[in-house]
LOTOR-376818 format. One record per atom (N, C-alpha, C): y, z, x. Coordinates in steps of 0.001 Angstrom, whole numbers, plus 524288, in hexadecimal, padded with zeros to 5 digits. Each point is the difference from the previous one (the first is absolute). Layout:
N
YZX...
% end
This chain:
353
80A11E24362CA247FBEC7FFC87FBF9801DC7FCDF7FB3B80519801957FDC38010C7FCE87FC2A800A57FA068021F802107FED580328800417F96E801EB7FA427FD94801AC7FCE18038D800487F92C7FCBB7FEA77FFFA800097FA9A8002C804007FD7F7FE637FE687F98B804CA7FD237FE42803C87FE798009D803037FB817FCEE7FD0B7FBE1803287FE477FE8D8054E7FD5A7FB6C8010B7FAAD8003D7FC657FE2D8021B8000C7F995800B97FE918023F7FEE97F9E4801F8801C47FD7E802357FCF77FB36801757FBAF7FED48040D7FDB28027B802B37FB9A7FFB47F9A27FC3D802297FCC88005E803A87FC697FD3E800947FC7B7FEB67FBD97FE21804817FEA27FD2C7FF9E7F91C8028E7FD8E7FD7F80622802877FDC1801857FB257FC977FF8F7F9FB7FFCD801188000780638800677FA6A801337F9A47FD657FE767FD7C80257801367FA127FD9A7FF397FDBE8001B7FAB58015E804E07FCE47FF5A7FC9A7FA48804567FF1A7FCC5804697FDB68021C802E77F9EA7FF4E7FDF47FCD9801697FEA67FE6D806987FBA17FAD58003C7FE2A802017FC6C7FD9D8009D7FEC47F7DC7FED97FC8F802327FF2E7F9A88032B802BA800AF802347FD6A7F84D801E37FCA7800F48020E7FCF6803DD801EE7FA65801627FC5C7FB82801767FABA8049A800C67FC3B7FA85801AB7FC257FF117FA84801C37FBDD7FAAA7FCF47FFB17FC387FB177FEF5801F07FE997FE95802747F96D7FEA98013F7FD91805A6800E38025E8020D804397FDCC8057F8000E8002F803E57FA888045B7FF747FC3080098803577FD2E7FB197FC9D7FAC77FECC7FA2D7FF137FCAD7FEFA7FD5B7F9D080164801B27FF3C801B3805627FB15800947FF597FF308075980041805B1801BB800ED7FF69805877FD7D7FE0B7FFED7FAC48022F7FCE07FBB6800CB801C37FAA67FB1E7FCDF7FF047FD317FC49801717F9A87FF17800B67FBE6803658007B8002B80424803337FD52802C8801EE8020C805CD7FD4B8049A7FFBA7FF818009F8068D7FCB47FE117FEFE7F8FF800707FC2E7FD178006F7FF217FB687F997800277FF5D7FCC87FE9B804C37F9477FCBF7FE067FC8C8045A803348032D80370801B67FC1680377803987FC628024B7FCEA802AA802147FB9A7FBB5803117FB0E7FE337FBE58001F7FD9B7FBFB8001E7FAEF7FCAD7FEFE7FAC47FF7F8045F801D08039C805337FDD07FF0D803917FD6C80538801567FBF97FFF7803C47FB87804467FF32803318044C8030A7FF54802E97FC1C800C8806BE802F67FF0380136804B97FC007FD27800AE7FD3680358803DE8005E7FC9680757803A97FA9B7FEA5800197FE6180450804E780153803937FE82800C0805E680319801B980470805557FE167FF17804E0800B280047804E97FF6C7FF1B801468004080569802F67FCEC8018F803E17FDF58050F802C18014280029803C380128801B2806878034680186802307FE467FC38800C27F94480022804EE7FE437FD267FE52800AF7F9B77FA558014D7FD5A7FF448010B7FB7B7FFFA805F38004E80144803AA8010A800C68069480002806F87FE857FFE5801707FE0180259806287FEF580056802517FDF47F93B7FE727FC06801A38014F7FBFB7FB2F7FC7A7FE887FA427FBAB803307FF7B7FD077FCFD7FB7A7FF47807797FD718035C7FF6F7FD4F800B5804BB7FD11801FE801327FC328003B7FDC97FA90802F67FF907FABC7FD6B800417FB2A80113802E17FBB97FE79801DA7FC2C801837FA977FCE4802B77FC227FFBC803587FCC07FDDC7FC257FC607FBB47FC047FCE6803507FC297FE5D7FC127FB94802217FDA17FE7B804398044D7FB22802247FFDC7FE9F801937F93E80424801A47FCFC7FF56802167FA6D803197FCCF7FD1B801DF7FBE1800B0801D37FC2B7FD338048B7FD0480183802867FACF7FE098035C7FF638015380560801107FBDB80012802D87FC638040E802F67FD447FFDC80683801DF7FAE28005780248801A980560802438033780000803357FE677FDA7803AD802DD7FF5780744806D57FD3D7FE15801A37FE807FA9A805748004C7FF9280322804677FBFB7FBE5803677FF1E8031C8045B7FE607FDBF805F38015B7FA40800968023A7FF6E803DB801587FF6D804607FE168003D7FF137F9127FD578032F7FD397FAC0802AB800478001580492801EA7FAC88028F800857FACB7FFBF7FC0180201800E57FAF87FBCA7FFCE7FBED7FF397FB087FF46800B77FB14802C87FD867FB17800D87FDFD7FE29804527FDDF806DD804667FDC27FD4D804287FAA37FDFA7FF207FF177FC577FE6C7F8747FE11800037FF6D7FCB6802657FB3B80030803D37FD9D7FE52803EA7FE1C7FB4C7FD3A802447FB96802FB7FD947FA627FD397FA0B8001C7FFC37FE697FB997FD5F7F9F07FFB47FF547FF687FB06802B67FAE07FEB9803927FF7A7FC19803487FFD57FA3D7FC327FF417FC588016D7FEC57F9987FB6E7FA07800578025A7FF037FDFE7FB567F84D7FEC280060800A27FB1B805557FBFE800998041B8013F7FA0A803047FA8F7FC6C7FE868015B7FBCF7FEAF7FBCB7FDAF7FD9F7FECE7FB138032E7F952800A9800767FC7B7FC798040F802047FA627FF84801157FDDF805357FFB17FA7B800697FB2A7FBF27FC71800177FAFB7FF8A7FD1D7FF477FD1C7FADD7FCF9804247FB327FE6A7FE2A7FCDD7FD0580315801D97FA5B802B08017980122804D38023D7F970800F37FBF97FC1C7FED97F9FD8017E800257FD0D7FD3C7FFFB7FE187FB637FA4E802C8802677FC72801847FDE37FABD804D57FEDC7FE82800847FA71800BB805637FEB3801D3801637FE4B7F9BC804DF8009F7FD1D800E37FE687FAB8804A97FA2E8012B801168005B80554803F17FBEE8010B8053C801D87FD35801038048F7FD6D802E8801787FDB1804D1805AA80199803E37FE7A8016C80459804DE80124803E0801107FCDD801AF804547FF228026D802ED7FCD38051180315801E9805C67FC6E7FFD080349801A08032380360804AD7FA7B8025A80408803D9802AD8029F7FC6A8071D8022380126802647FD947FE6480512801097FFB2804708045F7FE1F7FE82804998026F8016B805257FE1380442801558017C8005F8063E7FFF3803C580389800587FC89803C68023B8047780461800A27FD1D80694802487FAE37FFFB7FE188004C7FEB37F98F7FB04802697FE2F7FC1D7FF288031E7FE1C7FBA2802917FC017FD588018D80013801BB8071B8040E7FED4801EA801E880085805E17FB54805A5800C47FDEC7FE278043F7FD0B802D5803337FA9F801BC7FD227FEAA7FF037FE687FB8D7FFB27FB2D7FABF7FC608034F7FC75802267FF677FB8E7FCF8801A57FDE67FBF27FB5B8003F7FA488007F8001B7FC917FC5B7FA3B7FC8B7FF067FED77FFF3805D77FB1D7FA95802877FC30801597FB987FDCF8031C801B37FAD48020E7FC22801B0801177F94B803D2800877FE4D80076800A07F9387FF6D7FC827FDF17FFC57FC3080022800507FA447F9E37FBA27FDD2801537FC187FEAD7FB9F7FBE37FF7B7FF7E800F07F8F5800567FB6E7FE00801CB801157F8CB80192804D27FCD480350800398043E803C4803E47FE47804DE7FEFA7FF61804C2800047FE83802DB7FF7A800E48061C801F88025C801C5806D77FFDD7FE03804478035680375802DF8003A7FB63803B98046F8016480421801637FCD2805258005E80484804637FC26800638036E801ED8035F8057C802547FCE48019F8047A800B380435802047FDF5805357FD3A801B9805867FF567FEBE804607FF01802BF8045B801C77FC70802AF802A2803C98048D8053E7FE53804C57FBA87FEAC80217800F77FAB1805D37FCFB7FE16802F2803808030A7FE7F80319801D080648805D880095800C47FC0C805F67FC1C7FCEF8033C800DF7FFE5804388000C7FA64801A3801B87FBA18038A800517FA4E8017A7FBAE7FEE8801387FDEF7FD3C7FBF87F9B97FC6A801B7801627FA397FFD1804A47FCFF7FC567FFE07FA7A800797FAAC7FD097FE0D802DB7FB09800A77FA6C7FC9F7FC547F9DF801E1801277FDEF801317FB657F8F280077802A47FD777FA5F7FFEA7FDC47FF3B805177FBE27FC43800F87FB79801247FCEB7FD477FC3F7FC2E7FAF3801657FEE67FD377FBB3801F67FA6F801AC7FF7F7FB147FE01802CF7FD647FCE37FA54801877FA2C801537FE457FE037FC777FB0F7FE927FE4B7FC5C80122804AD7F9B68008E7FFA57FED7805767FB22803D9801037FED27FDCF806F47FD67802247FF4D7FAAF7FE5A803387FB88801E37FF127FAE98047F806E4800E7801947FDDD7FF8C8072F803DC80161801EA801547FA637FFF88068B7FDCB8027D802657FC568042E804438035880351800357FBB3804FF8028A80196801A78056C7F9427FFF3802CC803568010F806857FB4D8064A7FEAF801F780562801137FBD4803CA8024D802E87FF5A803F37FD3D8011A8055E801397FF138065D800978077080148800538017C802587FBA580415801C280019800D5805DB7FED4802D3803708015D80076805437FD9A803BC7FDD67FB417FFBF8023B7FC518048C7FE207FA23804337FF0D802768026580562802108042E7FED380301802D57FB4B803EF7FBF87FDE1803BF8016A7FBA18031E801BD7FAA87FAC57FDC68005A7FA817FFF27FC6D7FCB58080C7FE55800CA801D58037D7FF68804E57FE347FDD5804277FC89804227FCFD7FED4804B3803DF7FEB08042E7FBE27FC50803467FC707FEC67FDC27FE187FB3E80271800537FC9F7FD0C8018A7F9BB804A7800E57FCE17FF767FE007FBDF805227FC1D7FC927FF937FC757FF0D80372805427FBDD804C9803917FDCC7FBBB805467FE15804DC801FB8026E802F77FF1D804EB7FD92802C48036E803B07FCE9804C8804DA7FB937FD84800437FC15802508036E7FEE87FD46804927FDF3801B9803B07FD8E7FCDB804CF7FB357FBC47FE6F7FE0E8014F7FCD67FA307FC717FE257FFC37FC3780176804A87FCD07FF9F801F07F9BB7FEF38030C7FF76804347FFA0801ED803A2804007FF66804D27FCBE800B4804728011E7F985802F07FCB07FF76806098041E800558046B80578800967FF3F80212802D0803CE7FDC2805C3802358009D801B0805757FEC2803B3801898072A80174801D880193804637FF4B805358023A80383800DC7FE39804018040B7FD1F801CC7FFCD8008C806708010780599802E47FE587FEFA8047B8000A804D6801C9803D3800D680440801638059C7FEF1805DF801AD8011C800858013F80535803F57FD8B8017C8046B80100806607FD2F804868022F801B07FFEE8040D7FFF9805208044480301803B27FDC6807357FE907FF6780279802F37FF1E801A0801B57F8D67FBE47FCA57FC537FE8C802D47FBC37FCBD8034B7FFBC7FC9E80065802B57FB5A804657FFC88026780407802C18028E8004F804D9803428036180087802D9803817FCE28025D7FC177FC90803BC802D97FC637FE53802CD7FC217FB1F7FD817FE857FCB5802A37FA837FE9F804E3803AD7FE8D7FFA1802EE7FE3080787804D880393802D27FEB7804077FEEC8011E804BF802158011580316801F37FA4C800377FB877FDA6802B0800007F9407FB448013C7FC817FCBC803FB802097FB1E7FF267FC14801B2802B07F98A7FF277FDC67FD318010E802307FBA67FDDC802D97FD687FB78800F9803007FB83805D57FD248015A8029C80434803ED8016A80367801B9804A8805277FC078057B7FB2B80527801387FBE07FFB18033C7FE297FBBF801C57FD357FB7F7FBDA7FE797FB81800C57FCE07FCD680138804E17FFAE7FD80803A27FDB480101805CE7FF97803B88032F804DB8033E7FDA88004280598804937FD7C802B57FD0080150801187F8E27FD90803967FDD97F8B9800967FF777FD967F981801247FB42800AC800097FEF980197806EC801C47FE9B801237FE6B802CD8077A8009F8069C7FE2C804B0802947FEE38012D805377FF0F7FD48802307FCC4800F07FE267FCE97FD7E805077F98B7FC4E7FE5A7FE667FDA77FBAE8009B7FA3D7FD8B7FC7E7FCEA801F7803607FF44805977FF447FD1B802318008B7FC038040A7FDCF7FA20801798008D7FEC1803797FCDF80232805EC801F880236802C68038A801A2802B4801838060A800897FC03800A47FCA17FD008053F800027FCB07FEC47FEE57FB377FA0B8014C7FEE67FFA67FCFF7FA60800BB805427FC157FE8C8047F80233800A98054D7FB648064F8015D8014F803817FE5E8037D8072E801357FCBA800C07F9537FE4A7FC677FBD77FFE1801B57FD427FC457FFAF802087FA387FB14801727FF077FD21801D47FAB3803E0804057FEA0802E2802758026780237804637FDC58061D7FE497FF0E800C67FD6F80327805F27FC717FD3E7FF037FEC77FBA77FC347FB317FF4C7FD907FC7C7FAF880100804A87FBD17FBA5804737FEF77FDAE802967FD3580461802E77FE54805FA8019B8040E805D4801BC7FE1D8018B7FC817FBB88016F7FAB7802EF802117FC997FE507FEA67FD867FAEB7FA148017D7FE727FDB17FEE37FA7380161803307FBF57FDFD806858036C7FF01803277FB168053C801B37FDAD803657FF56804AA80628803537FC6D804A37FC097FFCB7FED97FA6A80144802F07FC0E7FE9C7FE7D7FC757FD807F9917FE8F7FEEE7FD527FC157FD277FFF07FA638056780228800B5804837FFA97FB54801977FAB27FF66805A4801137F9977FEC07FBF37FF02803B1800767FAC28035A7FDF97FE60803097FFAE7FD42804CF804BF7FAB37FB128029D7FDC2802A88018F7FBC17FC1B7FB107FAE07FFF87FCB27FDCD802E87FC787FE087FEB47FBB0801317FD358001B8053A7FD407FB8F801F67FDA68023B802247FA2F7FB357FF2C7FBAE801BE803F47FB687FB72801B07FD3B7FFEF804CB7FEA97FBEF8032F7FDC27FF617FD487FB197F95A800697FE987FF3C7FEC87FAD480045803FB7FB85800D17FE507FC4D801F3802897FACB7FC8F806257FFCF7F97180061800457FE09803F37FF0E7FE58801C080578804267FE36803B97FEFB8027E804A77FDFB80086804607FA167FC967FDE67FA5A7FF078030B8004D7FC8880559805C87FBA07FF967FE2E7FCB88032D805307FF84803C4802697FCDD801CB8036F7FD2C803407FF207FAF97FE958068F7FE8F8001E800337FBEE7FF2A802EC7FAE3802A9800747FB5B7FFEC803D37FE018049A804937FDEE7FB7E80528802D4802D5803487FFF77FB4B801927FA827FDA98002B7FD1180381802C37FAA67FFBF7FAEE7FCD67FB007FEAD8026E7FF4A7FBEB7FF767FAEC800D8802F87F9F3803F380391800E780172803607FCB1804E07FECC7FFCB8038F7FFA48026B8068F7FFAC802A9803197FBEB7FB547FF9A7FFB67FB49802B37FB807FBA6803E07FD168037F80496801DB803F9802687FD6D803BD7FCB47FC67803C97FC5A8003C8004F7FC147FBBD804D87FC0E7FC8B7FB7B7FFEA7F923803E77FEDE7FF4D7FD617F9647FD2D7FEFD7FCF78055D803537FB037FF377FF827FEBC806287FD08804EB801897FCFD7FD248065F7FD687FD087FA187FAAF7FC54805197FC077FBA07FDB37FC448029B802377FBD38051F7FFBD80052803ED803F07FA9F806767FC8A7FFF37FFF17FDE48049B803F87F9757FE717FF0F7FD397FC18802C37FED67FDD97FE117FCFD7FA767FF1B7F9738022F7FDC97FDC77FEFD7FF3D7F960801E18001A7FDB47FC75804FD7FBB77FF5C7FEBC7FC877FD747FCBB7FBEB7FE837FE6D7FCF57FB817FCA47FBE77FF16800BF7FAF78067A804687FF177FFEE803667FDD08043D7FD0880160806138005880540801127FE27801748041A7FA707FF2B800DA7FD1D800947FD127FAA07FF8F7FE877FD797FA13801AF803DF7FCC57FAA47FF697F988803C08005A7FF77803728050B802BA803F87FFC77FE6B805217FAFB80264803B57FFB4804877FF7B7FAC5801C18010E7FB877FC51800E57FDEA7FE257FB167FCF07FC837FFC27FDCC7FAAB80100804917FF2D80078802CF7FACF802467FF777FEFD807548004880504800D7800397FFA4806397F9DD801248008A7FE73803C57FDB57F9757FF898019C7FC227FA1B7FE00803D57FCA67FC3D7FD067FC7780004800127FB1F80336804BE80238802DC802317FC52804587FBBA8013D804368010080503801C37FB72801068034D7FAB07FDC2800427FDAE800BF7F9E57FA3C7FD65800428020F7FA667FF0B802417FDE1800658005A7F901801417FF187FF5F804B8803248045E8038E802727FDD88054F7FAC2800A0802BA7FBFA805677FE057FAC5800D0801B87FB887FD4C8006F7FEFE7FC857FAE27FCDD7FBF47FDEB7FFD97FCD7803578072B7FDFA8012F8012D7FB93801297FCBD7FE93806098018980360802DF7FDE2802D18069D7F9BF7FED9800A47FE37801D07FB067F8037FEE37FE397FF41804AC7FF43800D0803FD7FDEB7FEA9804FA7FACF7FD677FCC57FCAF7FAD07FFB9800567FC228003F7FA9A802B1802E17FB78800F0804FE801158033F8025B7FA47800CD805D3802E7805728008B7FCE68038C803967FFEA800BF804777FC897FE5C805E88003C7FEF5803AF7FCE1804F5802C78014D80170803757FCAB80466801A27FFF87FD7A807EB7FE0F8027B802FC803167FCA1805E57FFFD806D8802ED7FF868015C8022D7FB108044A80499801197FE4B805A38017F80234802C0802D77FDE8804E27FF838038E8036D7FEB37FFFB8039B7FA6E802E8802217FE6680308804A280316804E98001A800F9802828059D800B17FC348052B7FDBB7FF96803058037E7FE59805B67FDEB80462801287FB018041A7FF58801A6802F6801997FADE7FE1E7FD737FA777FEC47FA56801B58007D7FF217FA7C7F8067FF787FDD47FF34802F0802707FB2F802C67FDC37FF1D8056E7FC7B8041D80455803F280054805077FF4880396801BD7FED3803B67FC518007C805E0804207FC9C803EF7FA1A7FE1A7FCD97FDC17FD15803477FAD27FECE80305802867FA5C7FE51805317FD2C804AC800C47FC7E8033D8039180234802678015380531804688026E801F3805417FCD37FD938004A7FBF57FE31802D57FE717FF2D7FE927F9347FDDB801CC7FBB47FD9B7FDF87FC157FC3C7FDBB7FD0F805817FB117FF207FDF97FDC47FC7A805B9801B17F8B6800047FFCA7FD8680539800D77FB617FD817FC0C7FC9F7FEA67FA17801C08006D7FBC77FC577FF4F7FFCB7FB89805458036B7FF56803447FFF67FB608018F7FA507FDF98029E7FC5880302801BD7FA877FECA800B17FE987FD277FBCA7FF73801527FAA57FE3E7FD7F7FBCA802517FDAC7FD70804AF7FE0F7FFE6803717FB937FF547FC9E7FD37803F38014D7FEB78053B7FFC67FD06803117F7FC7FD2E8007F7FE46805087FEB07F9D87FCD480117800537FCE87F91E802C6800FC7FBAE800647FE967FB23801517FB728009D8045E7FD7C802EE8014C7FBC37FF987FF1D7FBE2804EB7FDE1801678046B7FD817FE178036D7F9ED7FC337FF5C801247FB728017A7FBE37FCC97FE617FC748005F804747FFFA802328059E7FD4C80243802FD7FBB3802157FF757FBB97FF45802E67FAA3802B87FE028014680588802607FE6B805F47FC178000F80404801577FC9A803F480237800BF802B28037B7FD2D8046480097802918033D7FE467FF2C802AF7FB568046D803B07FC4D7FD8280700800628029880159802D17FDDA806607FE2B80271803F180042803D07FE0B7FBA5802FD805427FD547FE5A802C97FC007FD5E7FCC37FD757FE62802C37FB687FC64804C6801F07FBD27FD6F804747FB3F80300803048042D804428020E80306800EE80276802A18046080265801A3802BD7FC88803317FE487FA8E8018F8028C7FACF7FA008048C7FF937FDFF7FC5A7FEA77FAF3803177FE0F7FD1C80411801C87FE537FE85804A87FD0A8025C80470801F9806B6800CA7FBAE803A27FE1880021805927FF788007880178804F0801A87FCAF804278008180279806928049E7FE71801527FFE780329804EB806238009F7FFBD8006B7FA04805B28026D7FCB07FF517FF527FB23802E1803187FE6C8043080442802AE8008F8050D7FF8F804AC8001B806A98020B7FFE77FFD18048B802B88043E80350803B0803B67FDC17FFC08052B7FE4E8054B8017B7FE56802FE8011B803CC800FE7FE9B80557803DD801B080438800187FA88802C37FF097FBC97FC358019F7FC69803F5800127FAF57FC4D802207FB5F80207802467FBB87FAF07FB787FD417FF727FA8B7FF9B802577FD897FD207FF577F9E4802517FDCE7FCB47FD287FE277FAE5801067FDDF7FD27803668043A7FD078031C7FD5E7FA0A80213803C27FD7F7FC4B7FFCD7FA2B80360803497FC027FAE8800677FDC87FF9A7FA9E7FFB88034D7FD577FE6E7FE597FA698033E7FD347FD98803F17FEB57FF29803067FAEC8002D7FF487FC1D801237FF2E7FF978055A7FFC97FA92802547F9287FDB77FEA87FD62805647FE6E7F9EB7FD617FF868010F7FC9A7FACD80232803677FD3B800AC7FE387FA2C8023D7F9A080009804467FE918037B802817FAE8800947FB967FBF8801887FD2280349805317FB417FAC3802C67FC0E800377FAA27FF94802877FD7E7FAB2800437FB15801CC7FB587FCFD8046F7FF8E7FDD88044A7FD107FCF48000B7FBCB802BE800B1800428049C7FF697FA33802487FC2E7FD567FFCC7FB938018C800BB7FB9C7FDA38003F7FD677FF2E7FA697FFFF803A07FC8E801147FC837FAA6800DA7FBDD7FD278071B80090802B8802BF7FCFB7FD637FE167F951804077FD878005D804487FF107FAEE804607F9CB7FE537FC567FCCC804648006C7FB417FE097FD7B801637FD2D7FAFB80247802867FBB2801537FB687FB5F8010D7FDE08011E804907FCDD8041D8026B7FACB800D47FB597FDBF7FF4C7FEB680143805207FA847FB7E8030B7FBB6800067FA6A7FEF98031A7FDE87FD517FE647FC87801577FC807FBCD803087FFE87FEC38051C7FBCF7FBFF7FE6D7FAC08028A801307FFE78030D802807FAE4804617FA1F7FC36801227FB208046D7FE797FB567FCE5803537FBDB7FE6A7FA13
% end
């Protein structure tokens, strides 16, 4: 009996080693466990989703799912999805947008008023030169979180690059299986990313807070408590926290590279180039934890870039506008940004005509 259960063991092990070795399999796990809360309750589930699509991780935020603080479990709120527009009224006009998270996965087609299309494209990810359609009058938003501000530099991005990777050996892909370097991030989401483990996560967390003060190292509580925060925004050691001090120096360079950008954009056939920051939750809601650096308003201050500016609107605004369990805006947020957009596009065009 015992020499079946050391086989019947050693077999399991062996099989989720493969599967944390097979990244393809383990990316369309973390596809399907991270987006399932977006998908209907009520439809039939297949083996391999009763198996594998089971995690508390995004479902209530993404600063929850890295520290697991209980009194920040809240159930995200869906994004408004907004109607395609009439193809039958053609403006000859598209509206490309160059984002971050904020934007990623967001229903876009139908929001901006005098477009045909709106196509999104992720900096976090390799898109290379965009082709535009020179039959079409072509605008370009770049969409930054504050944060992405301090480390872009359009030389140092794919944008401008028509190489593609070559693609790797037999016996490199092998090796990446084998030498995978997420082994260890890989077993723990096969094992424990689970909801069956999410109440002795909460109760570690909720130890680890109440009688040591600590918490996930990617995460930090806000000052009056209310929210979560992503620390590397807070962290004076990192250098996208909003409490680094920036020099005049840094600022130029800043500016300097986004104006490189809208050259390099123009240059391609961008009619014109708008420039959209979107403030850190921190430095909305707890920017006196410590001396803030302004760098949002430095940077739209000295930027000769046309703006879509709405910090002040988030300053102001008696609602509460970002997620408190997660780094990014609600949908009342993001309505507030498309409102702002379309604003700030209608004055152009009205200026211009």
């Amino acid at each position: 009996m015992k020499k079946i259960t050391s086989i019947l063991v050693l077999a399991c092990s062996t099989l989720v080693l493969l599967a944390a070795m097979n990244q393809s399999f383990i990316n369309r796990i973390k596809q399907d466990r991270y987006f399932d809360h977006l998908n209907n309750a009520h439809t039939t589930r297949s083996l391999y989703q009763r198996i594998f699509v089971r995690s508390d991780r995004w479902a209530y935020g993404d600063l929850y799912g890295l520290c697991y603080l209980p009194q920040y479990r809240f159930k995200l709120e869906a994004f408004k999805k907004y109607n395609p527009r009439n193809s039958r009224n053609s403006q000859n006009r598209i509206l490309y947008i160059i984002g971050d998270s904020f934007l990623a996965d967001k229903t876009l087609a139908g929001a901006f008023d005098g477009f045909d299309n709106v196509i999104f494209v992720d900096r976090r990810f390799h898109f290379g030169p965009i082709q535009l359609d020179s039959t079409q009058q072509n605008f370009l938003i770049m969409e930054f979180a504050e944060r992405n501000l301090n480390s872009y530099n359009i030389d140092k991005t794919n944008a401008i690059k028509a190489d593609t990777p070559a693609p790797l050996s037999l016996m490199n892909r092998l090796g990446n299986i084998i030498f995978n370097k997420d082994l260890s991030r890989n077993l723990e989401l096969l094992l424990f990313d689970d909801k069956l483990f999410t109440s002795i996560k909460e109760l570690k967390a909720s130890l680890n807070y109440n009688l040591f003060g600590r918490v996930a190292k990617e995460v930090a509580v806000s000052t009056d408590k209310k929210r979560l925060l992503l620390n590397i925004t807070v962290d004076t050691n990192d250098t996208h926290s909003a409490f680094r001090y920036k020099t005049a120096r840094q600022i130029d360079s800043i500016t300097t590279n986004l104006k490189e950008a809208q050259n390099y954009y123009e240059g391609i056939g961008f009619k014109k180039v708008f420039l959209s920051i979107v403030p850190n939750p921190v430095s909305v809601y707890d920017e006196n934890r410590m001396p803030y650096n302004h760098l949002l308003e430095r940077v739209e201050q000295q930027t000769d870039l046309p703006l879509i500016s709405i910090y002040k609107t988030f300053k102001t605004d008696k609602y509460n506008l970002y997620f408190l369990s997660d780094a990014h805006w609600n949908p009342l947020g993001f309505d507030t940004w498309v409102e702002q957009v379309n604003k700030t596009l209608k004055s152009d065009d009205e200026r211009n005509h």
